[in-house]
N, C-alpha and C positions, 0 to 999 in steps of 0.2 A: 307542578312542572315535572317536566318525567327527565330521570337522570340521563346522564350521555358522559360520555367520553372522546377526547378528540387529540388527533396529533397529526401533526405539523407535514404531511410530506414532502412537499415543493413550494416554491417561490417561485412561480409564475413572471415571464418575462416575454414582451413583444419583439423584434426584430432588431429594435437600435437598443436593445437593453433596458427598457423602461418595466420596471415593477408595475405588473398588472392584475397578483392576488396572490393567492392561495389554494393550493389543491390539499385538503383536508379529511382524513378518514375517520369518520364517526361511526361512535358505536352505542346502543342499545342495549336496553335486555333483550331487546325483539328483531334487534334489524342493525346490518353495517350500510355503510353507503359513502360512496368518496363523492364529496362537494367541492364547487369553486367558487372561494370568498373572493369576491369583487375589491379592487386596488380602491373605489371609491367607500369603502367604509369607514377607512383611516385617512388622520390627516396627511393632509400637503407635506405636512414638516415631519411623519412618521415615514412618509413613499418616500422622503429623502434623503431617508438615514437608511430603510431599508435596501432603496439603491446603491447606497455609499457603500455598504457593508457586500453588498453582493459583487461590485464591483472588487473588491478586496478577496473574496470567496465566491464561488457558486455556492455554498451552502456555508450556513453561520446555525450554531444553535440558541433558540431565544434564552436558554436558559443562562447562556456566557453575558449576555448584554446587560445591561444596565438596570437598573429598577426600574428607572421608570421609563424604558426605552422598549421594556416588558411587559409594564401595564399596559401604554399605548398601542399597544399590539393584542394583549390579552384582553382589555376588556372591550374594545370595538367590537373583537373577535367572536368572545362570548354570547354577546348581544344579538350579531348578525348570527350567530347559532339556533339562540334559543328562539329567535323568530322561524327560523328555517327548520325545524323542527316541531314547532306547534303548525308551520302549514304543511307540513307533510304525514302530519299525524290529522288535523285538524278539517285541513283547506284553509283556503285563503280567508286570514283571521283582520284582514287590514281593516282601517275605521272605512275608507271610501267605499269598500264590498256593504257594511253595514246599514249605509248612511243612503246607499240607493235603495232601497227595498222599501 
């Protein structure tokens, strides 16, 4: 797996306020690129608190929150990274691409 680095720019929000992601800048040894993490990676109950808090703030740092109100957030995060990162280095690495051929 090839290393990255990533942080946090915005919290992404539709019209009436609803938490709808993440705009994220990743970096490389080879390459930066700003990404939009989808609100559907996390839970129901994480868009909740993330709402809650933004409502209280347009911006909160994850690092203030809780432990595990940071993991909730960081490991979904990580996840939806390292996939998005093997396909943009890769192509589309999904099992359905595999399974038709």
């Amino acid at each position: 797996m090839h290393k990255y680095l990533y942080e946090i720019l915005v919290a992404l929000e539709n019209e009436q306020g609803k938490f709808k992601g993440f705009e994220i800048f990743v970096c490389t040894n080879y390459n930066f690129d700003i990404v939009l993490v989808p609100d559907n990676v996390f839970t129901k109950e994480t868009i909740k608190y993330i709402e809650f808090r933004l409502k209280l703030h347009k911006s909160f740092s994850i690092k203030k929150l809780p432990a595990t109100i940071q993991s909730d957030i960081k490991m979904p995060l990580g996840h939806w990274l390292n996939e998005w990162l093997l396909n943009s280095i890769y192509g589309d690495t999904s099992e359905s691409k595999s399974s038709n051929n």
